[in-house]
C-alpha positions as CSV (number, residue, x, y, z in Angstrom):
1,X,50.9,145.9,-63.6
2,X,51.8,144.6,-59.9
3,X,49.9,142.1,-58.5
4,X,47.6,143.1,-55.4
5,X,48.1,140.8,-52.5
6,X,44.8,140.5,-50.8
7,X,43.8,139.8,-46.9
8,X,40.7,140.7,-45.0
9,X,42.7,142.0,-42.1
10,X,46.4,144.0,-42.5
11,X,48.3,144.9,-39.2
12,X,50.8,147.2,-39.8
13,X,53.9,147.0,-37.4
14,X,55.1,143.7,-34.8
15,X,55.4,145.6,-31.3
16,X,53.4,144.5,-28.1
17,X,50.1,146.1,-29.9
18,X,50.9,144.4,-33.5
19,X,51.0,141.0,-31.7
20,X,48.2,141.4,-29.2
21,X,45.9,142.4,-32.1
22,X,46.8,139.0,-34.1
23,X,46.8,136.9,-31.0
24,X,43.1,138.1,-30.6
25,X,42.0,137.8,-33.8
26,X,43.5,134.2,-34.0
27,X,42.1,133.5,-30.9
28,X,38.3,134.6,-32.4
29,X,39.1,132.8,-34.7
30,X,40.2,135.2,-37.7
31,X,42.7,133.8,-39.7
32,X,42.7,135.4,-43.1
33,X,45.1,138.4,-41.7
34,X,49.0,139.2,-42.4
35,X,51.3,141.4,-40.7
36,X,53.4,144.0,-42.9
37,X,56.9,144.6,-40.4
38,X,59.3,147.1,-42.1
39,X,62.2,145.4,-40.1
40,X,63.6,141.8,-40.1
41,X,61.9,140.7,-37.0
42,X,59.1,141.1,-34.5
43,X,59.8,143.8,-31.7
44,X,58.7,147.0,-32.6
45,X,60.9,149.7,-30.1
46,X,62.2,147.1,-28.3
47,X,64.0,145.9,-31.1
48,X,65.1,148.6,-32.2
49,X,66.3,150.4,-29.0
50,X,69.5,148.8,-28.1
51,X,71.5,151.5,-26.3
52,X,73.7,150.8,-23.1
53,X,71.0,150.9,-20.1
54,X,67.9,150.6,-22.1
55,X,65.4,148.9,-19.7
56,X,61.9,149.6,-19.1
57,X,60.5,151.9,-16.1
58,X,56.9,150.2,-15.8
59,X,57.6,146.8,-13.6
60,X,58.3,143.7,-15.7
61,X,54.6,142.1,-14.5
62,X,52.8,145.1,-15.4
63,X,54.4,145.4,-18.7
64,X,53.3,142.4,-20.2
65,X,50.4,141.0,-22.3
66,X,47.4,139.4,-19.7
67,X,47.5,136.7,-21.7
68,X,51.0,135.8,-21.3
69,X,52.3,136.0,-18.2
70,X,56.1,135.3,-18.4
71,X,56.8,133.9,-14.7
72,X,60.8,134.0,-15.7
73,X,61.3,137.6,-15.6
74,X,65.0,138.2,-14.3
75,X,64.2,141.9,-12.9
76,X,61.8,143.7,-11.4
77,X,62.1,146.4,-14.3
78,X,63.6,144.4,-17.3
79,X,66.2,145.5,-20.0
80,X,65.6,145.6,-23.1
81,X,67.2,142.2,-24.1
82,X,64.2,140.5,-22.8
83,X,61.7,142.4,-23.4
84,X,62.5,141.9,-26.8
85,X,63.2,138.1,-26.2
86,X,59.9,138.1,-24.4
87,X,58.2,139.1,-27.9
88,X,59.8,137.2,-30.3
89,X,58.3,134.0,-28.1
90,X,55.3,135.2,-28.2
91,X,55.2,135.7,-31.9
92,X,56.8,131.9,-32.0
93,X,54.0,130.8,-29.5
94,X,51.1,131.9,-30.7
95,X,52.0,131.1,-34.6
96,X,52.3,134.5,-35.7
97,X,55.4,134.1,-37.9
98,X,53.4,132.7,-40.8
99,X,51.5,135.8,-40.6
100,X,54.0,138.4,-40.9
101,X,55.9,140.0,-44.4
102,X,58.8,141.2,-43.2
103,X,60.9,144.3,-44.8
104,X,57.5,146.0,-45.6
105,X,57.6,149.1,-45.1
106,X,54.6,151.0,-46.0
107,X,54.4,154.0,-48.1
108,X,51.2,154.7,-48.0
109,X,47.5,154.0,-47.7
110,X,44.2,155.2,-49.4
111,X,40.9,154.0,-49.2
112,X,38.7,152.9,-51.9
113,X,35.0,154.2,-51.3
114,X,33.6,152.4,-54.1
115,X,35.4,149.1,-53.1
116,X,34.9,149.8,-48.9
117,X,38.9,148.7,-49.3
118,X,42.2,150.1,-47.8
119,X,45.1,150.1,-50.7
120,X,48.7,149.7,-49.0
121,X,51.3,150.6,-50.6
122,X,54.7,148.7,-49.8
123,X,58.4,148.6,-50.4
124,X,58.2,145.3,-51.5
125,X,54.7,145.1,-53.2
126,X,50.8,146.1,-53.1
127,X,48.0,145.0,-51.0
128,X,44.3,145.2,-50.3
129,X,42.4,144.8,-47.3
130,X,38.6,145.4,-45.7
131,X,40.3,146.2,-42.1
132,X,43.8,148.1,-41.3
133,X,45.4,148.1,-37.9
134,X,47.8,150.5,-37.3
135,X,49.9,149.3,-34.7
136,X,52.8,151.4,-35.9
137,X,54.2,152.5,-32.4
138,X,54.0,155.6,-30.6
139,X,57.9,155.8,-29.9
140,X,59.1,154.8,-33.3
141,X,60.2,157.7,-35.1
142,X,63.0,159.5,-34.0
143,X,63.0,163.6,-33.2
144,X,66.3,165.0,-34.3
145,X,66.4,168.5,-34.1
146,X,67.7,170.3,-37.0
147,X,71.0,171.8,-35.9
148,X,72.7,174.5,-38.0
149,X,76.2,172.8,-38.9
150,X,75.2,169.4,-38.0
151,X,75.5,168.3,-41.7
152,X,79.4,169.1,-40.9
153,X,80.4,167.2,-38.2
154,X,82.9,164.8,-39.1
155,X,82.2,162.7,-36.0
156,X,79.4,159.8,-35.3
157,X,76.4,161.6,-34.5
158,X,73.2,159.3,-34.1
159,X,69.9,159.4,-32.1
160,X,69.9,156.5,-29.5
161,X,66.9,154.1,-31.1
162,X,69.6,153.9,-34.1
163,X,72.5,152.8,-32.0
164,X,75.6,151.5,-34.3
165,X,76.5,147.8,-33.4
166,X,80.0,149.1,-33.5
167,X,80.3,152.0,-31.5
168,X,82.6,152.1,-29.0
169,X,83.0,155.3,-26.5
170,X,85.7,154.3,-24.6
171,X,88.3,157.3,-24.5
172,X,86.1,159.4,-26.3
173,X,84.7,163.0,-26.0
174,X,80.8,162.5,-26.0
175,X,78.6,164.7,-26.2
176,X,74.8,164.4,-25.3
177,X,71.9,166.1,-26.4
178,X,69.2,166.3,-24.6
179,X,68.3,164.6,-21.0
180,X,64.8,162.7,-21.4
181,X,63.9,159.1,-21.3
182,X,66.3,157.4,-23.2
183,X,69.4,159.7,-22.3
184,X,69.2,159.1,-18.4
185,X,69.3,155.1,-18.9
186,X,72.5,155.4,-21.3
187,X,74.5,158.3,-19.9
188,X,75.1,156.3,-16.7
189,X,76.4,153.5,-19.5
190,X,78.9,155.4,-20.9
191,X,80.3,157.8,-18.2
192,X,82.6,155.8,-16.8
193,X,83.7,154.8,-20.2
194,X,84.4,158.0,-21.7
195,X,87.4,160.5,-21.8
196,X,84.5,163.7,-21.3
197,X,80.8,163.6,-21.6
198,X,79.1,167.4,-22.3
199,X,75.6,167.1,-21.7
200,X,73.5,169.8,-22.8
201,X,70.0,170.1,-21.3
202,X,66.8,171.6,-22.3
203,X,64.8,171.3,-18.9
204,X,66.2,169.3,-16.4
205,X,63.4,166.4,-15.3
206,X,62.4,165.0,-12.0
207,X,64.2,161.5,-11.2
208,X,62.7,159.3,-8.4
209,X,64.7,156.0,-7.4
210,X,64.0,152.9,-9.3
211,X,64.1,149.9,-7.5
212,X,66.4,147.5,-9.7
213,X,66.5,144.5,-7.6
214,X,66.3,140.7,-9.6
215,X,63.8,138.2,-9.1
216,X,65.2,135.4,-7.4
217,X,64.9,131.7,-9.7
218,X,63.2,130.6,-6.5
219,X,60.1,133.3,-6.8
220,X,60.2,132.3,-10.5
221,X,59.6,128.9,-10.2
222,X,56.7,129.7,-7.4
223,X,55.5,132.0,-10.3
224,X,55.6,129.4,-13.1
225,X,54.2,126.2,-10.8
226,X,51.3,128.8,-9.3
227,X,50.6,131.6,-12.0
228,X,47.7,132.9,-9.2
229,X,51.1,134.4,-7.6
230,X,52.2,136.2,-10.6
231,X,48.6,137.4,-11.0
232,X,48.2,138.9,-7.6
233,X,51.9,140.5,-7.9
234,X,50.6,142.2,-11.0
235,X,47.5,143.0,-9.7
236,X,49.4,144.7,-6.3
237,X,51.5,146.6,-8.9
238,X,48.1,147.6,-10.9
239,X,46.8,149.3,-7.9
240,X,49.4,151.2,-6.7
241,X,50.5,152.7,-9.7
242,X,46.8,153.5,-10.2
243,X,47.1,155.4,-7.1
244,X,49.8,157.5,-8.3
245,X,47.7,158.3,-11.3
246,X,45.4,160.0,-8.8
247,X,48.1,162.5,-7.7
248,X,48.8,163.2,-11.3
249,X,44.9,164.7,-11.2
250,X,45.3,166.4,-8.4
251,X,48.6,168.2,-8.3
252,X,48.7,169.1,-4.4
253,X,49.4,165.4,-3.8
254,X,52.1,165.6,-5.9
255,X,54.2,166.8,-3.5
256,X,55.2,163.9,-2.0
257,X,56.7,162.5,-5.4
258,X,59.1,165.9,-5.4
259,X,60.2,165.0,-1.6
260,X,61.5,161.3,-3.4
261,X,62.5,163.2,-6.4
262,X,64.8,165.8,-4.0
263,X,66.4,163.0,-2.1
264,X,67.4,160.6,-4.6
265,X,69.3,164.1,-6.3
266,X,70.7,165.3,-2.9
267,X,72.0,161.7,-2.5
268,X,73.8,162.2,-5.0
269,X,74.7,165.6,-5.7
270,X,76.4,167.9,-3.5
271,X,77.4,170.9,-5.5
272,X,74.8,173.6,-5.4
273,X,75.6,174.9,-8.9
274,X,75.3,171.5,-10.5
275,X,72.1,171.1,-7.7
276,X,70.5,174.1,-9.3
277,X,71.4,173.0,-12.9
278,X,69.4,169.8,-12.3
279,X,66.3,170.9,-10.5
280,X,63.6,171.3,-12.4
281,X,61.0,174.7,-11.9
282,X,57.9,172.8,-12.8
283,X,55.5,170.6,-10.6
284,X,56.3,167.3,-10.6
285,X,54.4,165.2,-13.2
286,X,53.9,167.7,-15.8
287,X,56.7,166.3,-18.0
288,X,57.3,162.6,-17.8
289,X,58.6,161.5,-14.0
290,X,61.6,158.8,-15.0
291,X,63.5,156.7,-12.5
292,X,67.0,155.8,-12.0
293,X,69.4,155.2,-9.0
294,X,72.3,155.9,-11.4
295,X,71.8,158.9,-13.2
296,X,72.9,161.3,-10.6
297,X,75.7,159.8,-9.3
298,X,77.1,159.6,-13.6
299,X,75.9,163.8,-13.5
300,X,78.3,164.5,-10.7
301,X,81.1,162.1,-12.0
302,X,84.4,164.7,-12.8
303,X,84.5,164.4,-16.6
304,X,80.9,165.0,-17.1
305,X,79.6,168.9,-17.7
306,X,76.0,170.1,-17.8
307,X,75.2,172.9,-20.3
308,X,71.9,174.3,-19.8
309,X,72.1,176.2,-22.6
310,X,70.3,175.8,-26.4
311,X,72.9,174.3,-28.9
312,X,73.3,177.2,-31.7
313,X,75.7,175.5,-33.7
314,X,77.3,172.3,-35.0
315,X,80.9,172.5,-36.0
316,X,83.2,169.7,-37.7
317,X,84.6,168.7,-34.0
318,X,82.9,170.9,-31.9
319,X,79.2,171.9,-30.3
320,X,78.7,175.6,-29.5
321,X,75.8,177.2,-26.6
322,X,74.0,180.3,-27.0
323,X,75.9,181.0,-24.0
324,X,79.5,180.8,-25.7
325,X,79.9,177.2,-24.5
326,X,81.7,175.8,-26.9
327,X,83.1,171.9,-26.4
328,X,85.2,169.4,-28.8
329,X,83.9,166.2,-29.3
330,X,84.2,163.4,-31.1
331,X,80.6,162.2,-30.8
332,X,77.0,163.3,-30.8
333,X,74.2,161.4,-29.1
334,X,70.4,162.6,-29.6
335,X,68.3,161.7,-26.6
336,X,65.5,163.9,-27.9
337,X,62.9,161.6,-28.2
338,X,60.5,160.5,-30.5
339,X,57.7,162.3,-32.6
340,X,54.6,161.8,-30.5
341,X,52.5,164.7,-30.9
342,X,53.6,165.3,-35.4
343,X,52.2,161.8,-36.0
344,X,54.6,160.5,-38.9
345,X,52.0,157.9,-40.3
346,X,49.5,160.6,-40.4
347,X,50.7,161.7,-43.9
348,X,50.8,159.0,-46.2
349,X,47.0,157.9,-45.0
350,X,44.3,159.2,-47.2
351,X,40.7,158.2,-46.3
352,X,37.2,159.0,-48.1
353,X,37.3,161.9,-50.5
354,X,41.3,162.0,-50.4
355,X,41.8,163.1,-47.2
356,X,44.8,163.3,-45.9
357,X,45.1,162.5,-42.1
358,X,47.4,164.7,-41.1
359,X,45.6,167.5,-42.8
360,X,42.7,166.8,-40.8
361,X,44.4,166.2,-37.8
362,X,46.3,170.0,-38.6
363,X,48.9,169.4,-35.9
364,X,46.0,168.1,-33.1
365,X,45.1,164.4,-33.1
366,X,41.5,163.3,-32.6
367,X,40.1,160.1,-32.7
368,X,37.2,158.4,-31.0
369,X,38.2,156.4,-27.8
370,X,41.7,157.0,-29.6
371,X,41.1,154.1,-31.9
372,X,39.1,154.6,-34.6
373,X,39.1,158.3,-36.5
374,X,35.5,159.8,-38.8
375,X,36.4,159.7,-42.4
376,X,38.9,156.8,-42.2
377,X,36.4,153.8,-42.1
378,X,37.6,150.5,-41.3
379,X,40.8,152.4,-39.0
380,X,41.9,150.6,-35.9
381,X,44.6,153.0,-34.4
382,X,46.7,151.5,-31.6
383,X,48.3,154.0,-29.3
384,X,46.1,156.7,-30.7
385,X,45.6,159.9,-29.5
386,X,45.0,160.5,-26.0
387,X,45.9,156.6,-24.9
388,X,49.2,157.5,-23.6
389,X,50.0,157.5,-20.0
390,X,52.5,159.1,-17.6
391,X,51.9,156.8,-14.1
392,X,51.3,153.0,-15.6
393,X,51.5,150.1,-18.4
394,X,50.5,151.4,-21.7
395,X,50.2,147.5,-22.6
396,X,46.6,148.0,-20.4
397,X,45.5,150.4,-22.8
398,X,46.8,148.7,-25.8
399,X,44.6,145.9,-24.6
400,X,41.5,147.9,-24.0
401,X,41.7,149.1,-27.4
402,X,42.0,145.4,-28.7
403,X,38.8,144.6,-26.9
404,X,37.4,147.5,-28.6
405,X,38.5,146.6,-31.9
406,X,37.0,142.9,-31.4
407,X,33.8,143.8,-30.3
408,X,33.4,146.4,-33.3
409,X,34.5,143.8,-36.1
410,X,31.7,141.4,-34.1
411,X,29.3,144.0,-34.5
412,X,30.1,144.3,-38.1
413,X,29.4,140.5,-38.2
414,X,26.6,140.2,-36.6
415,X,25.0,143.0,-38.8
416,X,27.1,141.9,-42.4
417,X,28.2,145.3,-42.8
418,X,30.9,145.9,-45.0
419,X,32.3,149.3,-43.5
420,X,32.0,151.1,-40.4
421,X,33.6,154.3,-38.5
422,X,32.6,156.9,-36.1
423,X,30.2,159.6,-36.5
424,X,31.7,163.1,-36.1
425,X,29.7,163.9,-33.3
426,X,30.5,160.9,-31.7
427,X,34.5,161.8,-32.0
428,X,33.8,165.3,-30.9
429,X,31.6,164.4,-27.7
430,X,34.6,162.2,-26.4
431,X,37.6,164.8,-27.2
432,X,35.0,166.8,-25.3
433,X,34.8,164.4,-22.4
434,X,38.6,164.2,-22.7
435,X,39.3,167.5,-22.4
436,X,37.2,168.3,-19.5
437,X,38.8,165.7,-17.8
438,X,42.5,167.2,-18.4
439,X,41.5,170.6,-17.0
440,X,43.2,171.1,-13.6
441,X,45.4,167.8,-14.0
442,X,49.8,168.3,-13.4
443,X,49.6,167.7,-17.4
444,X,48.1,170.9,-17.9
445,X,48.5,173.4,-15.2
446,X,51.7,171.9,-14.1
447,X,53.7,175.3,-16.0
448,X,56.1,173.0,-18.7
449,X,56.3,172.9,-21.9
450,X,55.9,168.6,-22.5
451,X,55.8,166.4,-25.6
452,X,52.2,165.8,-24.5
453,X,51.0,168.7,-25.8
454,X,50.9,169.5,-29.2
455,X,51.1,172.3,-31.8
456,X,48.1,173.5,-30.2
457,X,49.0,173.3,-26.4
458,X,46.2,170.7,-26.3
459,X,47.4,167.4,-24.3
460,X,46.4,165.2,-26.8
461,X,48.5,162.3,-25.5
462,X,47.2,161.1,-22.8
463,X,44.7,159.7,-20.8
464,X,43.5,161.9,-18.3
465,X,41.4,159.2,-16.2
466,X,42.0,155.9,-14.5
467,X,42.7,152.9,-17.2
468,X,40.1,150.8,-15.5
469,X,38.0,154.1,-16.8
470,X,38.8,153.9,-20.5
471,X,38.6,150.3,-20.4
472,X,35.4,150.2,-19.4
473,X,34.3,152.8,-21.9
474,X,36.7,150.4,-24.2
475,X,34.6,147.4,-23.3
476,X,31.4,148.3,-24.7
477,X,30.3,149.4,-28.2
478,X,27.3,151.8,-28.4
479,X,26.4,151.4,-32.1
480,X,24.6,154.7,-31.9
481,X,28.2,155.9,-32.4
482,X,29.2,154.4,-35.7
483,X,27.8,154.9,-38.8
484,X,27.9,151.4,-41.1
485,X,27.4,150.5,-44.2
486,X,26.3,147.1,-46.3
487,X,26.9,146.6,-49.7
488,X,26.8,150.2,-51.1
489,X,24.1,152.0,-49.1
490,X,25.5,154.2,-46.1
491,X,23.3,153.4,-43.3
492,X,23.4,154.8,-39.7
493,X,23.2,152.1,-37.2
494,X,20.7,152.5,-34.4
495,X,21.9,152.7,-31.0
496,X,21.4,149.9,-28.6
497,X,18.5,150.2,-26.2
């Protein structure tokens, strides 16, 4: 029989909420925790996203831990390279490499009722802990639609988080499916590379300008000799994207987001077919806004074509549309995103009487304050269900949850209990709350069909407030919410007065 590694606290994944959660814990002083990393290194998606392009669309000062402000920042908006540099240092800073078991990838998880245990299954061995934090990443499993013929394709055909170190497009016939996030940073990339890109779009998306410009080595040493600088820069940035979360509330406002969304596209393009192609039918917000100065310009470029029709078939050097489109390439590159809503983790977690997660969740993910789920004791979910944002740094709400997290394992201290999670009700009064809030946001009466939603058309993504909002909800625990439990007797805790 295996031996069963044991630690009080397991984090599960190395991304900017994997780290944040062991700098915390470190920082309270909890140091009887390791990190399980199914990789090599520390970096969760920006590791692993390495396409031409990839850069982030949340300003560099913004997107950032609070407690370590980097005042070196090359860009305004940085590219992946060091973002990901950015997190390996703070793994190396804070001492978090002793912590971490790389190339463990989890398989899956169960709790243990009559232990108050999680069991974690591995690919490289077995593990017990009181506490589980699942910082596995909201953007880390690819969506690949499945594509009748694609199995026949004797070309590359890969999703752009798995990127091959040795591809090389130059003089090739590209083709690119799908025109989200990901796609509009690394078509501009290879355009002017390639012998023909076909791009075939779902639903076009709004594009607003993105200011690219560097940060000069003289603002960065004013940053690094007074860090108050920094801190008012990111505070400025805090606020105004806060005010653009207000518009996303109330649609009518969001009008003058399309006027900058229409003339950074009319800059740019000049043919009325290609203009209609590209404009979306939507409001403005409903779907994710993304920013680029360059994707337009690469749309109009001559050896680029826009299909706007579905993909019905895969051949062994050719893509055919429903429309009779049918184009030879000699690659195929998925920007279709990742599976946000169809939580992958959700099924290999079992909580108290066997449960499977993703059979309570039935396609609809609830969770109280998006952290912390009834039936699954001892569950800290990072990036849980409606945390996500569409105007601002998810890294804020990462954080809040953190605090959360702390000030529920201090509680658990303070009262040696041995097990805690949230009482149904509880979980059911803030979906509630939550959903009351979405009605009458761009997210839901905005007329698109969005990753946000799920299998239900509920928005169960993201955060329909202000992050200050959920923070401060996140900043306080009412115990009257949790139910606890020490030693073996299951006790409800009393609510604080």
């Amino acid at each position: 029989m295996k031996p069963i590694n044991k630690a009080r606290i397991i984090i599960i994944g190395s991304g900017f909420a994997g780290i944040a959660a062991a700098v915390r814990l470190k920082q309270a002083g909890e140091n009887d925790f390791i990190i399980l990393e199914r990789s090599e290194d520390v970096g969760g998606v920006w590791r692993d996203n390495r396409y031409p392009g990839c850069a982030c669309d949340v300003e560099s000062h913004l997107y950032s831990l609070s407690f370590a402000p980097n005042p070196n920042w090359s860009r305004k908006f940085s590219s992946q390279p060091e973002i990901y540099a950015y997190l390996q240092d703070c793994a190396k800073k804070f001492d978090l490499i002793s912590h971490v078991r790389f190339r463990h990838e989890v398989k899956r998880m169960e709790w243990k009722e009559d232990t108050g245990e999680w069991y974690v299954a591995t690919s490289q061995g077995d593990f017990n802990a009181k506490i589980v934090v699942g910082a596995f990443g909201a953007l880390s499993n690819p969506a690949i639609p499945n594509l009748k013929g694609l199995d026949t394709f004797a070309g590359e055909a890969f999703h752009s988080s798995n990127w091959p170190k040795n591809f090389e497009p130059k003089g090739k016939r590209i083709s690119v499916i799908g025109t989200g996030a990901s796609a509009i940073q690394f078509i501009p990339a290879l355009q002017p590379e390639v012998d023909s890109m076909t791009v075939f779009q779902r639903t076009p998306a709004w594009v607003v300008g993105r200011p690219g410009q560097k940060i000069s080595p003289t603002k960065q040493k004013l940053y690094s000799k007074f860090p108050f600088l920094q801190k008012a820069t990111r505070l400025g940035i805090y606020i105004r994207r806060e005010l653009l979360g207000i518009a996303f509330r109330n649609p009518k406002y969001m009008k003058i987001v399309k006027k900058a969304a229409l003339s950074n596209m009319y800059r740019s393009i000049k043919d009325p077919v290609l203009r209609e192609k590209l404009t979306p039918d939507y409001i403005i917000g409903c779907k994710r806004i993304l920013q680029s100065n360059v994707y337009y310009p690469a749309m109009a470029a001559p050896n680029v074509n826009v299909v706007t029709s579905g993909v019905v078939e895969v051949t062994e050097d050719s893509i055919i549309a429903a429309d009779g489109t049918e184009a030879k390439v000699d690659s195929i590159i998925f920007g279709t995103g990742f599976q946000i809503t169809d939580i992958p983790f959700a099924n290999y977690i079992f909580g108290k009487n066997g449960q499977r997660l993703a059979d309570v969740w039935a396609g609809s993910p609830k969770a109280y304050l998006g952290t912390t789920v009834s039936g699954f004791p001892n569950l800290f979910i990072m990036q849980g269900p409606n945390t996500g944002l569409g105007h601002t740094s998810v890294i804020y709400m990462i954080e809040a949850q953190i605090k959360q997290m702390m000030k529920v394992l201090k509680h658990m201290q303070k009262n040696q209990l041995d097990v805690i999670e949230p009482s149904m009700d509880a979980q059911n009064g803030f979906v509630e709350k939550t959903e009351k809030s979405m009605k009458g946001t761009v997210w839901t009466s905005g007329g698109c069909k969005s990753w946000y939603l799920d299998h239900t058309g509920r928005n169960s993504t993201l955060w329909p407030g202000s992050t200050f909002s959920f923070s401060r909800l996140a900043g306080k625990v009412n115990t009257g919410d949790y139910i606890g439990r020490q030693a073996s007797a299951e006790t409800e805790v009393p609510a604080r007065k």
